[in-house]
Residue, then its C-alpha position, 0 to 999 in steps of 0.5 A: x500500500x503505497x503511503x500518501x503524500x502530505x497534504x500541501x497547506x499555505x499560511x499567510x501572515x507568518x509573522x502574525x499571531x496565527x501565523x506563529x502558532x500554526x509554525x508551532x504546530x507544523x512539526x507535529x503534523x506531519x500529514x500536513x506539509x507547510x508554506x509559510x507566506x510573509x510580507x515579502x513573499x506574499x505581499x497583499x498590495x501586489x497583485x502579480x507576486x499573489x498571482x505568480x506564488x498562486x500560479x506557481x505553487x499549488x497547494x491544497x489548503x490555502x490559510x489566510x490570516x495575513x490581515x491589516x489589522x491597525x483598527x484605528x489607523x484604519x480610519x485615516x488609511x481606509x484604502x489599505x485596509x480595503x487593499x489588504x482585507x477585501x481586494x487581495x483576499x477576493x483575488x486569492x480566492x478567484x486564483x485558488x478556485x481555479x486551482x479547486x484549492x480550498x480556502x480557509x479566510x479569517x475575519x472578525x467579530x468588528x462586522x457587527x454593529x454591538x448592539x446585540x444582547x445575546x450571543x451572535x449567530x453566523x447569519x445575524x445581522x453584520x453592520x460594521x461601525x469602522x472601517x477595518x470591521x467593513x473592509x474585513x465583512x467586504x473581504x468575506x463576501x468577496x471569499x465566498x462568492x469568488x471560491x464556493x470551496x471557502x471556510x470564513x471564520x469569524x473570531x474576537x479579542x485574539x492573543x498569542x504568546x507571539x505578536x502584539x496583543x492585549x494580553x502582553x501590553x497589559x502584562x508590560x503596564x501592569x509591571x511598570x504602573x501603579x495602575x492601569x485604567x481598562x474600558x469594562x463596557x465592552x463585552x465579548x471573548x477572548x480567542x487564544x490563537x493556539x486554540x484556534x490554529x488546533x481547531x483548524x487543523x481538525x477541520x482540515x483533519x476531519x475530511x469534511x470541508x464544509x464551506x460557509x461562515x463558523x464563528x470561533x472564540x473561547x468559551x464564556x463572556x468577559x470584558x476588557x476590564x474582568x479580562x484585564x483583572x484575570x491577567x492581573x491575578x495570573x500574574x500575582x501584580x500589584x498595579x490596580x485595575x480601575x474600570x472605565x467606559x469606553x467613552x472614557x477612553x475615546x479611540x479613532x475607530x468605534x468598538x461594538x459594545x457586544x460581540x460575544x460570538x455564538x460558537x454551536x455551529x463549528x461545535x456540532x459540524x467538528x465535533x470542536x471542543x473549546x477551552x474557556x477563556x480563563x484556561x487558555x490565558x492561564x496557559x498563554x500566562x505560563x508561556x511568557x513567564x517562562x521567558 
């Protein structure tokens, strides 16, 4: 019986949160046989080089989390944001069906608008209140009409050990502050990026690529300010979190009040078991103490 050959899998955005994390994973999948595409290699803004790598490289599942992900320069730069978050994830898309490659296109819960009080399903409503939550909702319609065989997944508040994220800034104030202010009228989860990258490689390891939309975090409702208190207590600090509204901490870019993802689907279709919030920034916690 003749063994089969690895699956051939492209990851954008290597130098990214997710990015990382499925590098981590690469060596301990050996089913899967990794590309990794930086800036460089791969960039958003240049439609010949996507066009060329695509021509010359065929893979057989094509990962997209190279984003413009700056929320608030976003605003003032709304041209790139579009470029990178909807034209070059629509090309990509149109260049992979050619190629019956199946696509796997990370978005955001900025697509809604936050005025929602209960968890938000795949199909409820989208109405994004900046520009990086439009140019992203953009990004997936485009993904979805160019390549029937597209997966979207929506996700929220990502951190990793790796990159610039929430979880690593307060972690730096919190150690050179007496105190830190944190908006607590947002309500959502956070989505660690490990968790994510496993739960990806399930689908692709299940067999069963079924395309549409899946909204992924982790497990339970927190704010900004109960997430901040949760860094402070995993990591013993003294600095004092004190609450405020978001009106207090105006920013370029609107954030939605409420983006808590509903996440049953992707549960039932993979059979996908989520960690709580809490668990994976323990772990998360643990990895960067250790450096």
């Amino acid at each position: 019986m003749t063994q089969q050959s690895p699956y051939r899998v492209a990851v954008t955005g290597s130098n990214g949160q997710m990015g990382k994390e499925f590098a981590k994973l690469a060596d301990i999948h050996p089913r899967y046989q990794f590309t990794f595409l930086d800036r460089e290699i791969f960039p958003l803004d240049d439609q010949e080089k996507i066009e060329s790598w695509i021509h010359n490289h065929p893979v057989d599942y094509f990962i997209h989390c190279a984003a413009y992900t700056a929320v608030d320069k976003a605003e003032s730069e709304k041209e790139k944001a579009f470029q990178a978050n909807a034209a070059a994830p629509g090309l990509i898309a149109e260049l992979l069906s050619k190629n019956r490659t199946k696509l796997i296109y990370i978005s955001t819960d900025y697509v809604f608008d936050g005025t929602s009080a209960q968890p938000l399903k795949e199909d409820a409503v989208t109405n994004p209140v900046n520009v990086y939550g439009s140019s992203k909702l953009e990004g997936e319609k485009l993904v979805l009409r160019n390549n029937p065989d597209s997966i979207v997944i929506r996700t929220s508040w990502l951190y990793s050990s790796e990159g610039n994220n929430f979880v690593k800034t307060m972690m730096r104030l919190m150690d050179e502050r007496e105190k830190v202010q944190v908006v607590q009228d947002q309500t959502g989860s956070p989505t660690y990026a490990a968790d994510l990258a496993s739960s990806i490689l399930q689908i692709l390891e299940s067999g069963l690529f079924l395309p549409g939309i899946y909204h992924y975090s982790n497990e339970g409702a927190t704010t900004w300010y109960e997430f901040a208190l949760e860094i402070k207590r995993l990591t013993a600090s003294a600095c004092q979190v004190l609450p405020i509204p978001a009106s207090g901490y105006p920013t370029p870019a609107k954030r939605p009040a409420y983006s808590l993802l509903d996440k049953s689907k992707i549960k039932k279709t993979y059979d996908l078991k989520i960690p709580t919030w809490q668990s994976s920034l323990g772990i998360c916690i643990n990895l960067l103490k250790k450096r």
